[in-house]
C-alpha positions as a printed Julia matrix, in Angstrom:
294×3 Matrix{Float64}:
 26.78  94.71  17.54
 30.09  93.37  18.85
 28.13  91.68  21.38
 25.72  89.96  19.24
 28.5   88.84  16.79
 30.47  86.95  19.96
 27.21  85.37  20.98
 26.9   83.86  17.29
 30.56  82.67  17.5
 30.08  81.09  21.0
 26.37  79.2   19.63
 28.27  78.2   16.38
 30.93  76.35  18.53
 28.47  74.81  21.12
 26.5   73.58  17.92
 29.78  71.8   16.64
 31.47  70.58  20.11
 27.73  69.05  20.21
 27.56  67.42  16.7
 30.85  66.1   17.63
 29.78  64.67  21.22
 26.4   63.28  20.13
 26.58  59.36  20.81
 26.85  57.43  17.3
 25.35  54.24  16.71
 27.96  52.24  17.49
 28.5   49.21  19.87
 28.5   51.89  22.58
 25.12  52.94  22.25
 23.57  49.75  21.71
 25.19  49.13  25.32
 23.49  52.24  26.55
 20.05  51.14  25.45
 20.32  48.07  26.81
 21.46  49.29  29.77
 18.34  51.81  30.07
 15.62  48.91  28.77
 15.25  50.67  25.84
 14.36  48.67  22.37
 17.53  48.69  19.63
 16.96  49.22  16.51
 19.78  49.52  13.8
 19.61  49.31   9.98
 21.9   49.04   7.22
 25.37  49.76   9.76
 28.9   48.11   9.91
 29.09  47.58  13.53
 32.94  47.53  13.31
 33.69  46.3   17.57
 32.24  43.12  18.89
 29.5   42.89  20.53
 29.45  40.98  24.04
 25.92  40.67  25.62
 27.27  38.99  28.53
 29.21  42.48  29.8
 25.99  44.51  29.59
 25.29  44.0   33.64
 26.06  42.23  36.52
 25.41  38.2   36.43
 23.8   36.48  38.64
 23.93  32.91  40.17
 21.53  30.28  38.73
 23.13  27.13  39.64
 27.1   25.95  40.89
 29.31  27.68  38.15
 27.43  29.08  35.82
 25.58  32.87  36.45
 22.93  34.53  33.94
 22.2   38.66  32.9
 18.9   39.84  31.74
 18.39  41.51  28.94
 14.87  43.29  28.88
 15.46  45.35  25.53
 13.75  44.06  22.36
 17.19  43.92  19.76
 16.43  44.05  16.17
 19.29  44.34  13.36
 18.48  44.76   9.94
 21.0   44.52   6.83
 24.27  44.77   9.18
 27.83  43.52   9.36
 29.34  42.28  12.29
 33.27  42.63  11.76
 34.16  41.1   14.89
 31.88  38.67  17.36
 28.62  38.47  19.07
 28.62  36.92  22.05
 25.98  35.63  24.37
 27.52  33.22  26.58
 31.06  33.27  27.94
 33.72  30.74  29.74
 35.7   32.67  32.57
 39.34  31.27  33.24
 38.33  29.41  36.48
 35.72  26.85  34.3
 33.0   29.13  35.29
 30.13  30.18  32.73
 28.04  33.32  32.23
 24.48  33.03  29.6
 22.11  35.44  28.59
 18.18  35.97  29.12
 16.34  37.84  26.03
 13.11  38.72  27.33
 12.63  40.57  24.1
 12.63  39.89  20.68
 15.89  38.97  18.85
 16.5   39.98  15.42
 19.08  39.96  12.49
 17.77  39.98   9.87
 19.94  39.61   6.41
 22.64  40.85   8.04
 26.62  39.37   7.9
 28.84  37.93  10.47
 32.3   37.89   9.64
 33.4   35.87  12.82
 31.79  33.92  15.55
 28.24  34.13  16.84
 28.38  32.02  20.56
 24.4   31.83  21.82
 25.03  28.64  23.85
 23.07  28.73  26.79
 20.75  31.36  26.04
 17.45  31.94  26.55
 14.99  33.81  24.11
 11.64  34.37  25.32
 10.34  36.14  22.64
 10.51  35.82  18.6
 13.95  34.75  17.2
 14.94  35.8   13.71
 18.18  35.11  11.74
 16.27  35.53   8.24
 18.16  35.47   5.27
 22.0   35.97   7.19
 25.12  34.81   6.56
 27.82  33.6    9.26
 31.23  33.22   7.62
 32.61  31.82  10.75
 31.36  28.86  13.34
 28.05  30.03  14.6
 27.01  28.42  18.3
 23.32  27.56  19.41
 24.13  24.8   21.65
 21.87  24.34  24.34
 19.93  27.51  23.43
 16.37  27.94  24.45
 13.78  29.53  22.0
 10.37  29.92  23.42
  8.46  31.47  20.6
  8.99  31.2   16.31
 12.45  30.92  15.58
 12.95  31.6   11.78
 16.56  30.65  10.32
 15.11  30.45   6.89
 17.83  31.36   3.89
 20.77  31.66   6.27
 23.93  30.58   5.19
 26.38  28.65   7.94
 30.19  28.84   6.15
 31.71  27.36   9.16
 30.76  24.73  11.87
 26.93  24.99  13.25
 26.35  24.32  16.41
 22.54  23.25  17.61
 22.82  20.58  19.96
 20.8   19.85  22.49
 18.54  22.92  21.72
 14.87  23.6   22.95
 12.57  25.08  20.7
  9.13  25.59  22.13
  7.2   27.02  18.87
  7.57  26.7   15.07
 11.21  26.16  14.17
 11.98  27.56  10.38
 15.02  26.49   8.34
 13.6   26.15   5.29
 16.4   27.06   1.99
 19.17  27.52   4.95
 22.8   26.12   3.28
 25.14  24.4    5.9
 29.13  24.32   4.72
 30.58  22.88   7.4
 30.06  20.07  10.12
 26.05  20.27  11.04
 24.49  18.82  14.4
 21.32  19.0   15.77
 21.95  16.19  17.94
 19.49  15.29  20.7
 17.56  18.62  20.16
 13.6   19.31  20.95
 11.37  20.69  18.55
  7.91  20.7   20.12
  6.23  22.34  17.61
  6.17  22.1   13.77
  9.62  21.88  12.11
 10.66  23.16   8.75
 14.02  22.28   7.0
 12.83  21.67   3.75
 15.35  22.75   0.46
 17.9   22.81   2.94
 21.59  21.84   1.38
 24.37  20.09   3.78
 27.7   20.4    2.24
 29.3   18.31   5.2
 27.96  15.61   7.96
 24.8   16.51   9.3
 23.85  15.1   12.63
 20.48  14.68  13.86
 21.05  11.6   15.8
 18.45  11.78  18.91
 16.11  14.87  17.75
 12.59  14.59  19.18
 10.45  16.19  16.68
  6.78  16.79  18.4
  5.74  18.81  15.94
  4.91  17.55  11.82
  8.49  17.2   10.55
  9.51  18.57   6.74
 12.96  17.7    5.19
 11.5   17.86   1.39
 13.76  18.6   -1.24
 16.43  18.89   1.12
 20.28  17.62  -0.64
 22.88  15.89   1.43
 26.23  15.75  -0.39
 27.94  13.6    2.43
 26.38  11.71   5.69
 23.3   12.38   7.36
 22.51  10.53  10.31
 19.18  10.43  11.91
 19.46   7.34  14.48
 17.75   7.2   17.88
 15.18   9.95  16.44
 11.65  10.09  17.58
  9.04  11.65  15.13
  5.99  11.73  16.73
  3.35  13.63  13.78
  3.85  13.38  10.26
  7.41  12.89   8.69
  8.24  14.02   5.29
 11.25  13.49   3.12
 10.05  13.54  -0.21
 12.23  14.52  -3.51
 15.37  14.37  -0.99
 19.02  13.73  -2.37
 21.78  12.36   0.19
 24.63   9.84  -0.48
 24.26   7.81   2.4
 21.26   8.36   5.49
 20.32   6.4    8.22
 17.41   6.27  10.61
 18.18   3.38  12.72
 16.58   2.94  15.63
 14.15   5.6   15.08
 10.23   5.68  15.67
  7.75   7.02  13.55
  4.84   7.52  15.16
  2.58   9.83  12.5
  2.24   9.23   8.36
  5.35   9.07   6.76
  6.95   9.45   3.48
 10.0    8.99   1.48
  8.58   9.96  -2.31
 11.04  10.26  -4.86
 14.22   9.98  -2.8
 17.47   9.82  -4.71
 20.01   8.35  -2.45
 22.86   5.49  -2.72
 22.31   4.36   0.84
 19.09   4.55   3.07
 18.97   2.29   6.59
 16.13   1.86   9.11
 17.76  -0.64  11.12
 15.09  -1.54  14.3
 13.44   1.07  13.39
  9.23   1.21  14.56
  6.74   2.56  11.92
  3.31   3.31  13.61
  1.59   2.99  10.2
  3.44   0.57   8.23
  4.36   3.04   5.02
  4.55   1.66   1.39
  7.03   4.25   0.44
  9.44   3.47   3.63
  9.38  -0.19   1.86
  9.82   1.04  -1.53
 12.22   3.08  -0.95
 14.12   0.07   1.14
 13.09  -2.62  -1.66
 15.22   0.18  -5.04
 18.01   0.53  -2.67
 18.46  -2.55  -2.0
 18.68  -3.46  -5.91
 21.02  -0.83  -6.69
 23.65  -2.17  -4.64
């Protein structure tokens, strides 16, 4: 009897030194899946440490200076806050840069990010989904690579957004997304269709250079300051009907598909050398009001 009572004792206290030692899902678990190729999945946490894809393995060399680490998990975040950063891409001290590979899916979906979110660099092979999320801080996709859907739609950018020079291969969604702070786009490649319609700008929004192959939305999108569009290329169908901005220009650009400007409210609207494909009546009405309200 003695016997069997210090055999309950001794299970009761494995049982609790185990409960204590089993691996929470914190940031280092989501390391240890990653690590093992395993898919992460996390709902509804408060992921209190930052996150730093670039420290998951060893980099290797693609070109002078900059290295790259693979990532084969699929990552999917649901209704989370990020306390601290996510990071994808990193500058070392001597100048030299390490980027990240997804060759999964990458989602967060309506979740929070109290500071920065760096991407630049990366690559996403599969589906890429910030649905519905908020970054309170600057949030960095320069140079980023998307190579299927990317879906931004309803996110919220409080600080500076970053997008230059971006590459998205399918379907790019930004449709209801509000922009706070400084916006650019500039000389990014959409080669599929693009969507930024209802979108709101709080601050200058560049999207000087973009090369949209795709059909092109920005209806019922609101600009309260600049929005600059020069040196674009729009090679399908351009909308911008029932848009509000203060002052937009598209000069030098080239519309090469049927385009529209319905129902614009704006004080100032340039196309200064621009080339219309198919000469548009409501690109010249909307020239011919503007010009008599000044």
């Amino acid at each position: 009897m003695k016997y069997i009572y210090i055999s309950m004792v001794f299970a009761i206290i494995q049982l609790s030194c185990a409960t204590q030692n089993s691996p929470s899902k914190d940031d280092s678990s989501i390391y240890d899946l990653m690590k093992r190729n395993q898919s992460v999945y996390m709902e509804n946490q408060t992921i209190d440490d930052g996150i730093d894809f670039t420290s998951i393995s060893n980099a290797h060399p693609i070109s002078e200076g900059i290295s790259q680490i693979k990532i084969q998990s699929g990552i999917t975040f649901k209704n989370c806050v990020f306390n601290k950063s996510v990071l994808a891409f990193k500058k070392l001290e001597n100048g030299n840069m390490i980027l990240t590979a997804f060759l999964g899916n990458v989602s967060f979906i309506d979740c929070i990010f109290k500071e920065e979110v760096n991407f630049r660099g990366s690559s996403i092979y599969g589906r890429v989904d910030f649905t519905g999320s908020t970054f309170n801080s600057d949030a960095n996709f320069e140079d980023f690579n998307c190579h299927e859907n990317a879906f931004y739609n309803q996110c919220t950018f409080e600080g500076t957004s970053r997008f230059q020079n971006a590459y998205f291969n399918q379907n790019a969604n930004f449709m209801n997304a509000e922009f706070y702070g400084i916006t650019s786009f500039q000389s990014s490649l959409f080669n599929s269709e693009l969507q930024f319609s209802a979108i709101k700008c709080v601050k200058y929004a560049d999207f000087t250079l973009i090369d949209c192959r795709g059909k092109t939305f920005f209806n019922y999108a609101e600009f309260k300051e600049k929005a600059d569009f020069s040196h674009a290329i729009f090679n399908q169908d351009f909308q911008f009907v029932s848009t509000v901005s203060q002052n937009t220009r598209f000069d030098a650009c080239r519309f090469l598909g049927d385009t529209r400007f319905n129902e614009t409210e704006m004080s100032s609207l340039t196309f200064s050398e621009s080339y219309f494909l198919f000469q548009s009546l409501e690109v010249l009405d909307a020239n011919r009001k503007l010009t008599q309200r000044k």
